[in-house]
Short mmCIF file of the C-alpha atoms (twelve columns), coordinates in Angstrom:
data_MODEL
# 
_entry.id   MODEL 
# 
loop_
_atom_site.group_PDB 
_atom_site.id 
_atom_site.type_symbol 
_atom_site.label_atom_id 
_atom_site.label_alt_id 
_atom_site.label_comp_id 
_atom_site.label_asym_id 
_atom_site.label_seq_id 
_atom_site.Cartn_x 
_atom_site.Cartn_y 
_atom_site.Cartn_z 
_atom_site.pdbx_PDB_model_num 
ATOM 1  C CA . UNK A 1  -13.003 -21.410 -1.137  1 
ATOM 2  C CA . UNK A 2  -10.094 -19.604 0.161   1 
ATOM 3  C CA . UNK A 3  -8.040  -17.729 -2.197  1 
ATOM 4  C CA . UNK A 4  -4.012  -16.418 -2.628  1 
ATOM 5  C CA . UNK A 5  -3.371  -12.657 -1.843  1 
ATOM 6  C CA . UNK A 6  -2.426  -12.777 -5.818  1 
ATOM 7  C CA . UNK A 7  -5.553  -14.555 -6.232  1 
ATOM 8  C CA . UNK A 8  -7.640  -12.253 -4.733  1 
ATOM 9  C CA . UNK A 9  -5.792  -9.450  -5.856  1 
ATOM 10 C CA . UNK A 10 -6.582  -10.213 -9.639  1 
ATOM 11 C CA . UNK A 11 -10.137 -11.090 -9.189  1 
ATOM 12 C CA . UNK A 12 -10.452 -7.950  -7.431  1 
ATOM 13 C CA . UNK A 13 -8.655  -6.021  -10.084 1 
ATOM 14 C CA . UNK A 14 -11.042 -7.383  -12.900 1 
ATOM 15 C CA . UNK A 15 -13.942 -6.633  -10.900 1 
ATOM 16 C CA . UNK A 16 -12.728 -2.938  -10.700 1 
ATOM 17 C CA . UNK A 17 -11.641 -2.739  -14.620 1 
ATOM 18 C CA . UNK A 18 -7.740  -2.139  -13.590 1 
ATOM 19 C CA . UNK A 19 -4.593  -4.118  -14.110 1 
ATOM 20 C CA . UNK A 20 -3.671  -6.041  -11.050 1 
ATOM 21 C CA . UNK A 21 -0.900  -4.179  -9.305  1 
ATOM 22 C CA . UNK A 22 3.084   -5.745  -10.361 1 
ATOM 23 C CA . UNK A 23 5.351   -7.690  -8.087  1 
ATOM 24 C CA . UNK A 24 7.136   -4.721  -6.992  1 
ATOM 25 C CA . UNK A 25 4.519   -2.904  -6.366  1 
ATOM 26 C CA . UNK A 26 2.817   -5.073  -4.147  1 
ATOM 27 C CA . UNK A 27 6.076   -5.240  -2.162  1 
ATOM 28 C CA . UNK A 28 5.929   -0.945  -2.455  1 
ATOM 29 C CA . UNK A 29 2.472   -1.580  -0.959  1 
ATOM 30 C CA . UNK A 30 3.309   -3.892  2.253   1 
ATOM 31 C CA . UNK A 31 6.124   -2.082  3.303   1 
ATOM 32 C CA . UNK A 32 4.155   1.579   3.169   1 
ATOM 33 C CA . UNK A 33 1.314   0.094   5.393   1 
ATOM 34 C CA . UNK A 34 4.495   -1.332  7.318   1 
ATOM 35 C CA . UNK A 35 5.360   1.914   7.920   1 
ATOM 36 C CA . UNK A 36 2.491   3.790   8.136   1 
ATOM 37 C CA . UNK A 37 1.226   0.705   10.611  1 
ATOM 38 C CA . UNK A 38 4.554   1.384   12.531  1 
ATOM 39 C CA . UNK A 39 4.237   5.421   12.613  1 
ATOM 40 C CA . UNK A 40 0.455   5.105   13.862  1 
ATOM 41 C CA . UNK A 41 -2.302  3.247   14.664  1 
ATOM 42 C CA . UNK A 42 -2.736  -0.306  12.998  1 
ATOM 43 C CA . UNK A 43 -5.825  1.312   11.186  1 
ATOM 44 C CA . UNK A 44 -3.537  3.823   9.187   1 
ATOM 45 C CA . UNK A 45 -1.876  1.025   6.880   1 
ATOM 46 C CA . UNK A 46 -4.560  0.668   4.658   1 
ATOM 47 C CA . UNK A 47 -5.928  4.055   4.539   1 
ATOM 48 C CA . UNK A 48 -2.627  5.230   3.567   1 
ATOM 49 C CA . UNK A 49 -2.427  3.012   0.490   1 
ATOM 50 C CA . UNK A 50 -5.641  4.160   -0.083  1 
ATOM 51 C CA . UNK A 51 -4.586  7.831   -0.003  1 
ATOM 52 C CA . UNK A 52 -1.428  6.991   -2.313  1 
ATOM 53 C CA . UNK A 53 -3.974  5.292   -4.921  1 
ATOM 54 C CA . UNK A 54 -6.229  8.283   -4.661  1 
ATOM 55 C CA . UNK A 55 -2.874  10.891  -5.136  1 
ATOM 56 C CA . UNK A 56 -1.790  8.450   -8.226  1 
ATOM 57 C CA . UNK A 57 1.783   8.397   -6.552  1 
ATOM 58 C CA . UNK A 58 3.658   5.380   -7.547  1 
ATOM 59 C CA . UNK A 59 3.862   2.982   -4.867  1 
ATOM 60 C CA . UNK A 60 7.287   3.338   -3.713  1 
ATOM 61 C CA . UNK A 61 7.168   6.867   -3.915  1 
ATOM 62 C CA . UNK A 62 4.385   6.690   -1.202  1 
ATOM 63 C CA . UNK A 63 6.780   4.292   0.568   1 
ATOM 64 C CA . UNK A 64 9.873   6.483   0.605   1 
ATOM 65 C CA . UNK A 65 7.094   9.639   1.722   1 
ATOM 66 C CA . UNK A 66 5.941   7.353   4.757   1 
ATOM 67 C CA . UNK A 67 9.193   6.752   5.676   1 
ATOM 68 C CA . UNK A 68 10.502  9.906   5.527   1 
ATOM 69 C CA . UNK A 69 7.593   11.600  7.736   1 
ATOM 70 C CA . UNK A 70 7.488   8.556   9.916   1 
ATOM 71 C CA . UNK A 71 11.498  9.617   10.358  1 
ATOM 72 C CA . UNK A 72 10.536  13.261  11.280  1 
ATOM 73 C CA . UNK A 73 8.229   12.157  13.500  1 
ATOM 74 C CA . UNK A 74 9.997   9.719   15.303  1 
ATOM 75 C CA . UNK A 75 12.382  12.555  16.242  1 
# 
C-alpha cells in the first residue's frame, strides 16, 4: 500500500506521540530543504529540517535563516 505525504506524515506523527506538522508548516518545511538543497549538497535538505526540529525554531523561521545564509553565501 502506498500512502499520501499527509498520509504518511500522520501515521508517522502518531507513531512518534506528536501532532502532525500544519499546512503551513509543511510548506515552511519544503521550501527550507529547497533551499538548503539549493545552497549545498542534495543530502543537506533533510538534515537541515532535522537541525531546525532539534533547535525547536518554527519552521519558517528556519526557512527565512536558510535563506538568508544561503544569500551570504551565494555572494
Amino acid at each position: 500500500m502506498t500512502l499520501t505525504d499527509r498520509d504518511w506524515l500522520r501515521r508517522f506523527a502518531a507513531e512518534l506521540g506528536v501532532r502532525e506538522p500544519t499546512e503551513d508548516e509543511i510548506q515552511s518545511l519544503l521550501a527550507l530543504a529547497g533551499t538548503a538543497a539549493h545552497a549545498s549538497e542534495r543530502t543537506a535538505a533533510p538534515l537541515t529540517c532535522w537541525l531546525v526540529g532539534v533547535a525547536g525554531t518554527d519552521p519558517a523561521e528556519g526557512r527565512a535563516t536558510a535563506e538568508r545564509l544561503a544569500a551570504e553565501l551565494d555572494h
